[in-house]
PQR file of N, CA, C, O and H, with PARSE charges and radii, in Angstrom:
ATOM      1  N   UNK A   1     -70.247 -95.725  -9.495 -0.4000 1.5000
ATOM      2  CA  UNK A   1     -71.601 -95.524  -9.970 -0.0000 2.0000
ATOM      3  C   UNK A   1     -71.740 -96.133 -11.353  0.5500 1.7000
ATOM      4  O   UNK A   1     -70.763 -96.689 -11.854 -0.5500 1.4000
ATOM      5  N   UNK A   2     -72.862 -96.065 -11.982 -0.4000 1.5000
ATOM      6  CA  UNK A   2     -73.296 -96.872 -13.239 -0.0000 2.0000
ATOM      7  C   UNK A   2     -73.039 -96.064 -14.310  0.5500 1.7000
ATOM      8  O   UNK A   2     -72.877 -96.377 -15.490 -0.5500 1.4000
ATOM      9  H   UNK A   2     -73.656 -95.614 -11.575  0.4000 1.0000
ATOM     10  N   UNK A   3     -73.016 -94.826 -13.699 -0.4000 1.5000
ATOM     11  CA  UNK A   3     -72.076 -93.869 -14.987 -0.0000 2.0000
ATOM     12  C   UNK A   3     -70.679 -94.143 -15.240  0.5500 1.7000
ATOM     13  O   UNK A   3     -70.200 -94.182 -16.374 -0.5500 1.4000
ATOM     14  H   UNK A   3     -73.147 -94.572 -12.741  0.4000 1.0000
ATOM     15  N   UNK A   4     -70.082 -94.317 -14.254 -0.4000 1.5000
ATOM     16  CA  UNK A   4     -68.506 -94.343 -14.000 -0.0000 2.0000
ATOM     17  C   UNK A   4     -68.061 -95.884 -14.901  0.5500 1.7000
ATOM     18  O   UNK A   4     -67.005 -95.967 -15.527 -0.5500 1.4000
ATOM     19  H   UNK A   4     -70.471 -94.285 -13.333  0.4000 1.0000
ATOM     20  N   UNK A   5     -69.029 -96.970 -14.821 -0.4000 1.5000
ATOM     21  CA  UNK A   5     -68.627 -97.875 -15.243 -0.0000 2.0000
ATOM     22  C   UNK A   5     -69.112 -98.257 -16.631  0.5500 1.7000
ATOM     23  O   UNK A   5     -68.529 -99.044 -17.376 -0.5500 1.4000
ATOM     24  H   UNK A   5     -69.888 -96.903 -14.313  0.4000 1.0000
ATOM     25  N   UNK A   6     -70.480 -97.480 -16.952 -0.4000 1.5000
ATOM     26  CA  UNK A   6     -70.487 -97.363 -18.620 -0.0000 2.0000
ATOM     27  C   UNK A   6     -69.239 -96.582 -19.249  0.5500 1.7000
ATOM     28  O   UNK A   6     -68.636 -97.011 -20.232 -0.5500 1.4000
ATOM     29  H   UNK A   6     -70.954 -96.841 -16.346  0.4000 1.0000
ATOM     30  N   UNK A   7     -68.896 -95.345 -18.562 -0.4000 1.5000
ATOM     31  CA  UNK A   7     -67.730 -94.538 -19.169 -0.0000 2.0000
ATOM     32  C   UNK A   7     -66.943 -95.502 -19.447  0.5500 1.7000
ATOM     33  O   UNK A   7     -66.809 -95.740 -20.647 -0.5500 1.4000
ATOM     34  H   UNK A   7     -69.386 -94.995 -17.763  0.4000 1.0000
ATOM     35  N   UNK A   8     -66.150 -96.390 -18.420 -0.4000 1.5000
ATOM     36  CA  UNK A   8     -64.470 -97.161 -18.658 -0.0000 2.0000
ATOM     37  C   UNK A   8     -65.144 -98.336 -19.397  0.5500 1.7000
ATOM     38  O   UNK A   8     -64.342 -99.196 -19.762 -0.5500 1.4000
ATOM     39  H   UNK A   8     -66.259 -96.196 -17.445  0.4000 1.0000
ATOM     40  N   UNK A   9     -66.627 -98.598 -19.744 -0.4000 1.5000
ATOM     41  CA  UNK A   9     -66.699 -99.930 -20.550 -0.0000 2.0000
ATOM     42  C   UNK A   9     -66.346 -99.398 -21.819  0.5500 1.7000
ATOM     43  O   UNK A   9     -65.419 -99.854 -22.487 -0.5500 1.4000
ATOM     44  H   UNK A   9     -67.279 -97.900 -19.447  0.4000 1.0000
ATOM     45  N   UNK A  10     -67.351 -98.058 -22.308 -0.4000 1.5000
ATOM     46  CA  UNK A  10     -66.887 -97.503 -23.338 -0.0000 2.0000
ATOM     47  C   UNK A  10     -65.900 -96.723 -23.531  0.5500 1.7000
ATOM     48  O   UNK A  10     -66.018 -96.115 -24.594 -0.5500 1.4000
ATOM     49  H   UNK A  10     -68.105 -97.687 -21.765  0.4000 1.0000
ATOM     50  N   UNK A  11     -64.830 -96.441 -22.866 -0.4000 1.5000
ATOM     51  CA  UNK A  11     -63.170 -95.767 -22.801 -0.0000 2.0000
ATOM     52  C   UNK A  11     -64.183 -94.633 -23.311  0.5500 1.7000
ATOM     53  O   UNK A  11     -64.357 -94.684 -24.529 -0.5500 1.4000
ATOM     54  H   UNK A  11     -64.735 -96.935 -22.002  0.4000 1.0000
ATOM     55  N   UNK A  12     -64.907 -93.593 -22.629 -0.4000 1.5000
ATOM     56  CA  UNK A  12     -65.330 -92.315 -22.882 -0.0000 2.0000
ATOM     57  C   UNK A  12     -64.742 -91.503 -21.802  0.5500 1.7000
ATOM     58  O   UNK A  12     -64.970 -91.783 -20.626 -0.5500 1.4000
ATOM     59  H   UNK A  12     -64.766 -93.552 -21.640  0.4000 1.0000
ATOM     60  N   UNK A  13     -63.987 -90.498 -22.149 -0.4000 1.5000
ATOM     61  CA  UNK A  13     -63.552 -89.416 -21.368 -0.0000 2.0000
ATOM     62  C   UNK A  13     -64.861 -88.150 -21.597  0.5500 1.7000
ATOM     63  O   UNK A  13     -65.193 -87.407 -20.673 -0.5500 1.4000
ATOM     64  H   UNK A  13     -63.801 -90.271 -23.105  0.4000 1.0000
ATOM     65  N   UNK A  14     -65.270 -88.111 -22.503 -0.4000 1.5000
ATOM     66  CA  UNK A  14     -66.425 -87.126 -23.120 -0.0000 2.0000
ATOM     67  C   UNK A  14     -67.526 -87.558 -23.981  0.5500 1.7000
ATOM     68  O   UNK A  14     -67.251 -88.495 -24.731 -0.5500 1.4000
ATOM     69  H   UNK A  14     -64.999 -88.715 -23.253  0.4000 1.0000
ATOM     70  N   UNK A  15     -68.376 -87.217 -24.023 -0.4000 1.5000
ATOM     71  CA  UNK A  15     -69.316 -87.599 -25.050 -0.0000 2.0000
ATOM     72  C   UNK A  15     -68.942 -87.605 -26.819  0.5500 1.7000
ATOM     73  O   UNK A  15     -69.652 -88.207 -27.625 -0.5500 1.4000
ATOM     74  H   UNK A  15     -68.599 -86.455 -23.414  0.4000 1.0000
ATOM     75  N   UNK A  16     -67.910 -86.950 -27.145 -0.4000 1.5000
ATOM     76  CA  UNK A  16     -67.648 -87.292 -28.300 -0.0000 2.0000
ATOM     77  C   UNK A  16     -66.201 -87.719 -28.739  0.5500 1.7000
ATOM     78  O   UNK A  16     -65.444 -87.301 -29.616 -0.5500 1.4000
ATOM     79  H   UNK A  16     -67.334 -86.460 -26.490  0.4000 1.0000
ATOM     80  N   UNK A  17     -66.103 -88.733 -27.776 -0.4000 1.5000
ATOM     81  CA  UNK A  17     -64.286 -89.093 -27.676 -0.0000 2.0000
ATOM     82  C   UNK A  17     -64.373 -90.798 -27.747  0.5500 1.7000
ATOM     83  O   UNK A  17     -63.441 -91.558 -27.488 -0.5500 1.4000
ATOM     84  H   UNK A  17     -66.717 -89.072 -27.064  0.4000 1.0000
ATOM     85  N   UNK A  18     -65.573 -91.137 -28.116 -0.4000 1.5000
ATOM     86  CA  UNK A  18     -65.998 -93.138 -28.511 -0.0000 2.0000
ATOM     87  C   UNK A  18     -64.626 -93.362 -29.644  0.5500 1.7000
ATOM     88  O   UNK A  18     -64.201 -92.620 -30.529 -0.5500 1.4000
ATOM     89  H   UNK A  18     -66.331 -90.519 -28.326  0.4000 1.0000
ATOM     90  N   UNK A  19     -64.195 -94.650 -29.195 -0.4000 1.5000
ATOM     91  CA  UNK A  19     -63.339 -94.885 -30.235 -0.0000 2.0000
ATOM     92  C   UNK A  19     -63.628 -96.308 -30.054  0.5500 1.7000
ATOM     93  O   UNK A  19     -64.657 -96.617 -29.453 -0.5500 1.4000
ATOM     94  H   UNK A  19     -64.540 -95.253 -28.475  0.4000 1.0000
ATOM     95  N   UNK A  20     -62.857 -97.192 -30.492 -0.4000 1.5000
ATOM     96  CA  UNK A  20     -63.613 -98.731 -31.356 -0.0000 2.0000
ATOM     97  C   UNK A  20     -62.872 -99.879 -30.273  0.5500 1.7000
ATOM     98  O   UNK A  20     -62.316-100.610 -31.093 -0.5500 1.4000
ATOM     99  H   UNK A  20     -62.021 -96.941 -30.980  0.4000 1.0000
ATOM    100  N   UNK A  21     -62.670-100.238 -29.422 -0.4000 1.5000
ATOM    101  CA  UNK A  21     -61.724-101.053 -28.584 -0.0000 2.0000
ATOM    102  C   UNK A  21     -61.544-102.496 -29.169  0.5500 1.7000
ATOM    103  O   UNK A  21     -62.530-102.989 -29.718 -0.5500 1.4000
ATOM    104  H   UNK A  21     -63.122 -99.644 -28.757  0.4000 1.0000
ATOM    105  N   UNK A  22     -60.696-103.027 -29.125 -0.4000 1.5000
ATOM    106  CA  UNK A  22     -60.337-104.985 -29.945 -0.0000 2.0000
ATOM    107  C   UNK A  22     -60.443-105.452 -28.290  0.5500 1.7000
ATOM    108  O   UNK A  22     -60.263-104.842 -27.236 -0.5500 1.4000
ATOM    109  H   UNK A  22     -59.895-102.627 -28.679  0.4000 1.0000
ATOM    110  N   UNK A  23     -60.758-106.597 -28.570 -0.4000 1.5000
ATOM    111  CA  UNK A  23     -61.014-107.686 -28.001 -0.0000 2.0000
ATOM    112  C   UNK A  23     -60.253-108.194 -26.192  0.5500 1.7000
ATOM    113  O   UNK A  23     -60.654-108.850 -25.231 -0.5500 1.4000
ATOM    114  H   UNK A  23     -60.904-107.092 -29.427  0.4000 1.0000
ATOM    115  N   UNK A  24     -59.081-107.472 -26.524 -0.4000 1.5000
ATOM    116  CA  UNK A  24     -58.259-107.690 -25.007 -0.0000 2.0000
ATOM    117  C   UNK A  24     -58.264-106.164 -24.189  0.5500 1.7000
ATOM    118  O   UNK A  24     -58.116-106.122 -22.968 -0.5500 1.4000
ATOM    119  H   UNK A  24     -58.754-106.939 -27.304  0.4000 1.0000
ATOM    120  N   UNK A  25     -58.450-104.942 -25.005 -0.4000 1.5000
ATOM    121  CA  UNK A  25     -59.019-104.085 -24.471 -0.0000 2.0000
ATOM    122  C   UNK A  25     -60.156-104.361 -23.311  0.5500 1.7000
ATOM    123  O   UNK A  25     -60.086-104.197 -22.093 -0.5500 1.4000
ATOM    124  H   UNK A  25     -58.570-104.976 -25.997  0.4000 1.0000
ATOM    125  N   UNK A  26     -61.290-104.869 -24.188 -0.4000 1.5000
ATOM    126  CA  UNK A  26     -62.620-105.224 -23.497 -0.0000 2.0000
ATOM    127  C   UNK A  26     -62.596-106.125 -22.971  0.5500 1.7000
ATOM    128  O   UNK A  26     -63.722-106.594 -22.805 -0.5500 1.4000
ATOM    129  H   UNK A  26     -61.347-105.003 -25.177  0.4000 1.0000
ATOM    130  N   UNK A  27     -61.511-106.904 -22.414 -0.4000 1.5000
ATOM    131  CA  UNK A  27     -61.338-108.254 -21.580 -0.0000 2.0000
ATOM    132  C   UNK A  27     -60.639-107.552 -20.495  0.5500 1.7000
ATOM    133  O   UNK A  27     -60.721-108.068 -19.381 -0.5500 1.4000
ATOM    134  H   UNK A  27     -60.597-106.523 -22.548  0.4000 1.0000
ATOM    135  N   UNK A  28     -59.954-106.445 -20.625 -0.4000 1.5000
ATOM    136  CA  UNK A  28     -59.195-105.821 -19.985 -0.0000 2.0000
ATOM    137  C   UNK A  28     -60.205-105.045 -19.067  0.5500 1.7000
ATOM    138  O   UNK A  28     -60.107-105.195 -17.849 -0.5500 1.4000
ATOM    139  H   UNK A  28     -59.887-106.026 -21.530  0.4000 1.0000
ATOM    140  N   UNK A  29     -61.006-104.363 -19.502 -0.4000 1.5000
ATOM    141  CA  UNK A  29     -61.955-103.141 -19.090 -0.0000 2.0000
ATOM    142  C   UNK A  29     -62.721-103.854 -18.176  0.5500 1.7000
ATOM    143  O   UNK A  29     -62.734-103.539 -16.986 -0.5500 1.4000
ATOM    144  H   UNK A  29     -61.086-104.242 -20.492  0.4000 1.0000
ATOM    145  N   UNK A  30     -63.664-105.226 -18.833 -0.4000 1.5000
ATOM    146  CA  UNK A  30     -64.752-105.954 -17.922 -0.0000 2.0000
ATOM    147  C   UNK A  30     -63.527-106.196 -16.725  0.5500 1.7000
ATOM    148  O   UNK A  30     -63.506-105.495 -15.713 -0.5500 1.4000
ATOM    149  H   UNK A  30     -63.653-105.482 -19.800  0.4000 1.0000
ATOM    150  N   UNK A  31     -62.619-107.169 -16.954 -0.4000 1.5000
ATOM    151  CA  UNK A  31     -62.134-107.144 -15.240 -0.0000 2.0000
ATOM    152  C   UNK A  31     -61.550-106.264 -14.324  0.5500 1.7000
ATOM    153  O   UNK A  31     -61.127-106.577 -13.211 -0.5500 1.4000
ATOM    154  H   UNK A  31     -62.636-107.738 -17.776  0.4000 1.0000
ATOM    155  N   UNK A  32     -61.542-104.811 -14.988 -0.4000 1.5000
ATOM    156  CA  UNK A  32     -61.356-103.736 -14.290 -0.0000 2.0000
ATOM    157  C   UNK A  32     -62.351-103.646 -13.026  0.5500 1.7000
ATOM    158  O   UNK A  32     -62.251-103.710 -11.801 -0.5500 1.4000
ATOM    159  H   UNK A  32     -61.886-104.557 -15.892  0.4000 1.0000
ATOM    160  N   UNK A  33     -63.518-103.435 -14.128 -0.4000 1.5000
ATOM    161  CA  UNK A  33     -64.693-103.360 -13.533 -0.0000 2.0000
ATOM    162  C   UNK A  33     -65.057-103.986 -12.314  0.5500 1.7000
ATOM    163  O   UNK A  33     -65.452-103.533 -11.240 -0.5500 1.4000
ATOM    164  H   UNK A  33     -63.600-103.382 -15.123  0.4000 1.0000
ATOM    165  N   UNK A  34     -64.797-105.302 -12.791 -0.4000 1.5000
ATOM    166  CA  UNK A  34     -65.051-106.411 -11.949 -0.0000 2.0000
ATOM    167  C   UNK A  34     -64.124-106.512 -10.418  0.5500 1.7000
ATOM    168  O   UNK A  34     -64.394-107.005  -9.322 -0.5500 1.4000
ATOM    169  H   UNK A  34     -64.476-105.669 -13.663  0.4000 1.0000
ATOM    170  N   UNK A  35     -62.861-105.750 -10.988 -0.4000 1.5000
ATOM    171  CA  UNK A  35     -61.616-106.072  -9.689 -0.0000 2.0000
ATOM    172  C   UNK A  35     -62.560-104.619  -8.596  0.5500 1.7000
ATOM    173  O   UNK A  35     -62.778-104.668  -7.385 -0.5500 1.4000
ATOM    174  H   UNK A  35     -62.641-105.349 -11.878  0.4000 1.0000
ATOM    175  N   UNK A  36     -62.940-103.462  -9.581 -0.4000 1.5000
ATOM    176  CA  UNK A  36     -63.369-102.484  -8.380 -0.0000 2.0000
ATOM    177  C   UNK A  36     -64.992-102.944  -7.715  0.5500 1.7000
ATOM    178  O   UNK A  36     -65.305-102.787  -6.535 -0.5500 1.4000
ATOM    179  H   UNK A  36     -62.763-103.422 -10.565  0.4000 1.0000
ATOM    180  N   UNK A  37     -65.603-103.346  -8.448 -0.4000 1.5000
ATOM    181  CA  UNK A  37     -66.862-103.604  -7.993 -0.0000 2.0000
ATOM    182  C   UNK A  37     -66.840-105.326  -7.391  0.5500 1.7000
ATOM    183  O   UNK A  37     -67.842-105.999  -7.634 -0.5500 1.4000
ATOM    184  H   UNK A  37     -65.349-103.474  -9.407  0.4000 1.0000
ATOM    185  N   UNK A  38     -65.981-105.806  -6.818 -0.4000 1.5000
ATOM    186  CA  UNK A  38     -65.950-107.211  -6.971 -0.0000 2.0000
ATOM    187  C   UNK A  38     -67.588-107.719  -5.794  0.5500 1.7000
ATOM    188  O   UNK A  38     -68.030-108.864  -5.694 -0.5500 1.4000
ATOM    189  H   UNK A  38     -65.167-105.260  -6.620  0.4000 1.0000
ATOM    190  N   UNK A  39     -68.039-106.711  -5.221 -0.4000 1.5000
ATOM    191  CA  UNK A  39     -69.284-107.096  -4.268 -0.0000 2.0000
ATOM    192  C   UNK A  39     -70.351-107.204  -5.278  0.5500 1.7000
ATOM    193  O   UNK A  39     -71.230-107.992  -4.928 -0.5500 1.4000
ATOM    194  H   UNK A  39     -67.679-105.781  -5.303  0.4000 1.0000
ATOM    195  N   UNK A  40     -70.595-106.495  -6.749 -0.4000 1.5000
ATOM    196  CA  UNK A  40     -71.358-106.384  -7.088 -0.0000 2.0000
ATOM    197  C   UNK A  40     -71.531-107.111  -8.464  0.5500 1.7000
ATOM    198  O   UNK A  40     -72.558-107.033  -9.138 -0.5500 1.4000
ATOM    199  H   UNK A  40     -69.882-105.855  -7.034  0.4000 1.0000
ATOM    200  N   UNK A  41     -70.200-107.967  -8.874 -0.4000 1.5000
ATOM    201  CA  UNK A  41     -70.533-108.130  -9.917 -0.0000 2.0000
ATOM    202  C   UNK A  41     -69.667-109.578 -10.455  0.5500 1.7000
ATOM    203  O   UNK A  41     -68.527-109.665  -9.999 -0.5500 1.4000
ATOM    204  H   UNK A  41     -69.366-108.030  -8.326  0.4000 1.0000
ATOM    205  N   UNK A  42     -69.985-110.366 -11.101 -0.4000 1.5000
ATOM    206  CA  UNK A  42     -68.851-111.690 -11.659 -0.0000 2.0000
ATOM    207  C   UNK A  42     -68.985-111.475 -13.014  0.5500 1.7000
ATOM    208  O   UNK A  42     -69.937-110.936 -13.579 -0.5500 1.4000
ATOM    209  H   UNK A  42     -70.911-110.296 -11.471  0.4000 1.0000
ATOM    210  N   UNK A  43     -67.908-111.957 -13.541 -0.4000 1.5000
ATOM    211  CA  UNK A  43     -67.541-112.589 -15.233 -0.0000 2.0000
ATOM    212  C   UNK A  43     -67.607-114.005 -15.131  0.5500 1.7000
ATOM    213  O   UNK A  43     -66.999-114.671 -14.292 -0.5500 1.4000
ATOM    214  H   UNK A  43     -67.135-112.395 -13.082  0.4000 1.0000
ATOM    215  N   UNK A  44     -68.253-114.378 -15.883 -0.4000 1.5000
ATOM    216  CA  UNK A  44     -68.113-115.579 -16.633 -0.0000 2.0000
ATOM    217  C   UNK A  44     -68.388-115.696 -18.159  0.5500 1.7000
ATOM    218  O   UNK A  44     -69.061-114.806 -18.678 -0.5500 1.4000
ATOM    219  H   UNK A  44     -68.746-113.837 -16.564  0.4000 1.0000
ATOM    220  N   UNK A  45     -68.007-116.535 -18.781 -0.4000 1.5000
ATOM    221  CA  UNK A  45     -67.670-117.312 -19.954 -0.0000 2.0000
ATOM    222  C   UNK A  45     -68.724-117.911 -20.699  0.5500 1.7000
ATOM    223  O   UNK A  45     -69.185-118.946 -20.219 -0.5500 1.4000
ATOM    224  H   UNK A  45     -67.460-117.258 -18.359  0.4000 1.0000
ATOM    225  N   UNK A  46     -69.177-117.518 -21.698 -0.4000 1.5000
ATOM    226  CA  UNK A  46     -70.339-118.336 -22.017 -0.0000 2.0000
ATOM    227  C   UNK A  46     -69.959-119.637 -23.195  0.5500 1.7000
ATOM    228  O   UNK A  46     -70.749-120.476 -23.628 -0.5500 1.4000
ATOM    229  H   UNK A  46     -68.802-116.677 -22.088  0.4000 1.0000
ATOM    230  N   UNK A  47     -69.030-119.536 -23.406 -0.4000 1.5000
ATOM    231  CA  UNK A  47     -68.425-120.578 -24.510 -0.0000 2.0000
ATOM    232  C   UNK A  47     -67.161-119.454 -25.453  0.5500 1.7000
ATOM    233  O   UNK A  47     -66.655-118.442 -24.970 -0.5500 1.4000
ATOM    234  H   UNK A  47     -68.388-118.855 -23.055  0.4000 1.0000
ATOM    235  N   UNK A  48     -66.966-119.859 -26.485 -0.4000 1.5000
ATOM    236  CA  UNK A  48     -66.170-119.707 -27.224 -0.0000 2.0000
ATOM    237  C   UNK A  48     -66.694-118.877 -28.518  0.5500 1.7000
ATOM    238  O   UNK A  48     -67.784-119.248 -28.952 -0.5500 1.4000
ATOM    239  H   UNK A  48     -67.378-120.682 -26.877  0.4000 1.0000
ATOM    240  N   UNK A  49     -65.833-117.423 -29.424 -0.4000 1.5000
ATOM    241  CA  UNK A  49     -66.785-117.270 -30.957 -0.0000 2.0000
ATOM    242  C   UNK A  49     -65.534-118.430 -31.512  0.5500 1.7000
ATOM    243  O   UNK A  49     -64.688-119.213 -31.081 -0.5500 1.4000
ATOM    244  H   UNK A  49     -64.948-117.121 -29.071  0.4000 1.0000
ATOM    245  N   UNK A  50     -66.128-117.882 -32.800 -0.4000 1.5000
ATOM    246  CA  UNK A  50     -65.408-118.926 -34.066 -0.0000 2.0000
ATOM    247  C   UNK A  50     -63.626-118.528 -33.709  0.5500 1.7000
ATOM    248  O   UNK A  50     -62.853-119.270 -34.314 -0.5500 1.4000
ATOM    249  H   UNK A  50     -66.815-117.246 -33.151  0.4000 1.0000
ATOM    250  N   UNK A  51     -63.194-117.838 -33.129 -0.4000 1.5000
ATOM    251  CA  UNK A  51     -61.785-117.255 -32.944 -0.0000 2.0000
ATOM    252  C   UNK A  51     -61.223-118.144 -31.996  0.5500 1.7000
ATOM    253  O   UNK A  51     -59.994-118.123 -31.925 -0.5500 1.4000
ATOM    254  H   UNK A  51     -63.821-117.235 -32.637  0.4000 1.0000
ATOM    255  N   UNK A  52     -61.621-118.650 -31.512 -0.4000 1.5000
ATOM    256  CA  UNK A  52     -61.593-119.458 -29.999 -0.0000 2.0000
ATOM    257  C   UNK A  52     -61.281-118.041 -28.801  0.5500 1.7000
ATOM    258  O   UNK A  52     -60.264-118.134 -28.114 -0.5500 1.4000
ATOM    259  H   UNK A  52     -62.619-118.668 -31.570  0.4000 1.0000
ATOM    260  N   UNK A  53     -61.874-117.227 -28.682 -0.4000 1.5000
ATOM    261  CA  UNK A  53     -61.889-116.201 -27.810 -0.0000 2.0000
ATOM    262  C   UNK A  53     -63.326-116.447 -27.055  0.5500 1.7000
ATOM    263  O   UNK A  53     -64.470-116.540 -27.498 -0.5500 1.4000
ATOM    264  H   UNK A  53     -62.701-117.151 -29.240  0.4000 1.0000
ATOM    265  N   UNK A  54     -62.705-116.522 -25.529 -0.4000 1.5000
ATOM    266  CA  UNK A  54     -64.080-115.973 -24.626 -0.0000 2.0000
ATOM    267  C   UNK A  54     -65.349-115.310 -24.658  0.5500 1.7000
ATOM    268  O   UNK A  54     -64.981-114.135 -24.646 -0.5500 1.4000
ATOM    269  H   UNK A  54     -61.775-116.446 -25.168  0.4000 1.0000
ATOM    270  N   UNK A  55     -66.650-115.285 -24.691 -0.4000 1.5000
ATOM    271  CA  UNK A  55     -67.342-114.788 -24.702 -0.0000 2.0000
ATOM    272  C   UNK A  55     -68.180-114.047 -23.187  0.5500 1.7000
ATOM    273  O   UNK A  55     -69.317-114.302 -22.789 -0.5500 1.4000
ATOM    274  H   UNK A  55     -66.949-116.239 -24.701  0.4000 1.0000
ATOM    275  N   UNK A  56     -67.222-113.139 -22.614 -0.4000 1.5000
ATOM    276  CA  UNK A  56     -67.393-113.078 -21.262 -0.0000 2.0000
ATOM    277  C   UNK A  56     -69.040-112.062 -21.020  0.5500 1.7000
ATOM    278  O   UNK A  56     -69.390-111.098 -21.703 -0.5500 1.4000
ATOM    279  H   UNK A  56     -66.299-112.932 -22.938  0.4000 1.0000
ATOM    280  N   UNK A  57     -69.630-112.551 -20.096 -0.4000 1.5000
ATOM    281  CA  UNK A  57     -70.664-111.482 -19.543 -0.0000 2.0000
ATOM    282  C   UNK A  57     -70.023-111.034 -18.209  0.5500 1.7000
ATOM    283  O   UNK A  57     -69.012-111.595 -17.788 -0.5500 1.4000
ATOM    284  H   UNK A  57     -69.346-113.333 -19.541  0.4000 1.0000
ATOM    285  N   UNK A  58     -70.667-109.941 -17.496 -0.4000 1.5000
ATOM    286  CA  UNK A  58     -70.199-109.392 -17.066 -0.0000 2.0000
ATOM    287  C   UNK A  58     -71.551-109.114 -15.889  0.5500 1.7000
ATOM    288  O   UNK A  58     -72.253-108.103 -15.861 -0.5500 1.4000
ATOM    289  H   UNK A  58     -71.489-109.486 -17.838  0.4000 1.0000
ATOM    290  N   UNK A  59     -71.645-110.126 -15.113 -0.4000 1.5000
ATOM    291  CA  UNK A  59     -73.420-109.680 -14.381 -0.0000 2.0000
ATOM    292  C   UNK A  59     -72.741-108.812 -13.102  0.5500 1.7000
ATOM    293  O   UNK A  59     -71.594-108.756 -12.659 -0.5500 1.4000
ATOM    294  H   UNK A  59     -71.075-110.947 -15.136  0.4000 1.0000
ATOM    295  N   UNK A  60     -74.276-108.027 -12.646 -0.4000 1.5000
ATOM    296  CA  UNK A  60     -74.218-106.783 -11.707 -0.0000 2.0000
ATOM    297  C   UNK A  60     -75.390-107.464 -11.340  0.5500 1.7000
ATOM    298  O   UNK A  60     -76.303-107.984 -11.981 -0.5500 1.4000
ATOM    299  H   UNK A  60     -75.208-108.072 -13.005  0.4000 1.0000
ATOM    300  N   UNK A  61     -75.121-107.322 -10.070 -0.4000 1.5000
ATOM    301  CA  UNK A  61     -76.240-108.634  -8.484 -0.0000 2.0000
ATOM    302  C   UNK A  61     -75.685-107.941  -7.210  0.5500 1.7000
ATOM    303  O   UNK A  61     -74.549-107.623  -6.860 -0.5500 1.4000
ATOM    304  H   UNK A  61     -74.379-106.900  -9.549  0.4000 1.0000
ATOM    305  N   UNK A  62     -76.764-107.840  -6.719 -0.4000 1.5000
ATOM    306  CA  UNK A  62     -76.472-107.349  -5.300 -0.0000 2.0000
ATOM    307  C   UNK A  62     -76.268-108.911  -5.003  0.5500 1.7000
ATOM    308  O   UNK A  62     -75.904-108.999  -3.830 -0.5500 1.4000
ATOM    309  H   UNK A  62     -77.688-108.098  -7.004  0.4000 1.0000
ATOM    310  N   UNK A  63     -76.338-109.909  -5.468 -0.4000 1.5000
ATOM    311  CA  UNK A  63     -76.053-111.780  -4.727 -0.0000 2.0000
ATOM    312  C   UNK A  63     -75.197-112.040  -6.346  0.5500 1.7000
ATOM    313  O   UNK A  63     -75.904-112.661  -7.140 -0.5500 1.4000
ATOM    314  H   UNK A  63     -76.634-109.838  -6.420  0.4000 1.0000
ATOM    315  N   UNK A  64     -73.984-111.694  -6.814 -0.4000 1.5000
ATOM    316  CA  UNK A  64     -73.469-112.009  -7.571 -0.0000 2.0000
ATOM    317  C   UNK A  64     -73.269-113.710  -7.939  0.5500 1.7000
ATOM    318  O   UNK A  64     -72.485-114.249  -7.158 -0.5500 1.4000
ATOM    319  H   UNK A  64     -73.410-111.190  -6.169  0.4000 1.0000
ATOM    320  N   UNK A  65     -73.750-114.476  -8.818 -0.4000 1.5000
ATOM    321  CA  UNK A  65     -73.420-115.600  -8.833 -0.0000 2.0000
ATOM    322  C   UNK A  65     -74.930-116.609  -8.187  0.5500 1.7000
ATOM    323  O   UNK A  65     -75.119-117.826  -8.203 -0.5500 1.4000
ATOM    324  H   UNK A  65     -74.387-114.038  -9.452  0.4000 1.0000
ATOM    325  N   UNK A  66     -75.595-115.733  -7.786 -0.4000 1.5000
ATOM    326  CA  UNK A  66     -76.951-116.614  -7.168 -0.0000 2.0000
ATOM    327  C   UNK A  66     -77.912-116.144  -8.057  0.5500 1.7000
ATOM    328  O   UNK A  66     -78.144-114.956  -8.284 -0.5500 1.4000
ATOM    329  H   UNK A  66     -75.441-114.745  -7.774  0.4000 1.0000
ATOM    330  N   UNK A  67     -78.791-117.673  -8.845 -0.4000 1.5000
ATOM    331  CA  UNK A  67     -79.964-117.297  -9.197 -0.0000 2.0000
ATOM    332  C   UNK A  67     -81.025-116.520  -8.657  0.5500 1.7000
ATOM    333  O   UNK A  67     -81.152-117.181  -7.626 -0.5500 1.4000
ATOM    334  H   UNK A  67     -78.602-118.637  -8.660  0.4000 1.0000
ATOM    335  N   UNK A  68     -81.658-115.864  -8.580 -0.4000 1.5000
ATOM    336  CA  UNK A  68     -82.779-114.657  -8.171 -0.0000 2.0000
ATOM    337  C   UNK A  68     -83.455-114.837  -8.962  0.5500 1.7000
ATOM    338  O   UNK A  68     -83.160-114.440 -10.089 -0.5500 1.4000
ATOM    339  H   UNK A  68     -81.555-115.327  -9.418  0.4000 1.0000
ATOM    340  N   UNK A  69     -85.286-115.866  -8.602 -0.4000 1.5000
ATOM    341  CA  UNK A  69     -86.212-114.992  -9.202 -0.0000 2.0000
ATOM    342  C   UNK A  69     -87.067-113.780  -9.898  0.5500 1.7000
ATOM    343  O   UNK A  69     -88.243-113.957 -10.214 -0.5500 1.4000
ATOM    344  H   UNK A  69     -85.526-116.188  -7.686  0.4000 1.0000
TER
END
């Protein structure tokens, strides 16, 4: 569900348990996501920041990967 996967984006066990995640954490988490929901959702890359690190999105499509009006 869309709860279940805001929780593991934000590593929340509880509402007051937010803590700050680095960069391979959250590379880690999106393809979690992505490996359980793989019907519903792709990563891709939008370029590079100044770090040379990925800038991944993370889309949710019932047609993952197809433009939709």
């Amino acid at each position: 569900s869309l709860i279940w996967i805001g929780a593991l984006l934000l590593g929340l066990t509880g509402a007051s348990d937010f803590q700050h995640h680095g960069y391979e954490e959250m590379v880690r988490a999106l393809f979690a996501v992505q490996s359980e929901c793989s019907y519903i959702t792709r990563i891709y890359s939008i370029g590079r920041s100044i770090e040379g690190r990925h800038l991944y999105v993370l889309e949710f499509s019932d047609h993952p990967g197809i433009h939709e009006a």
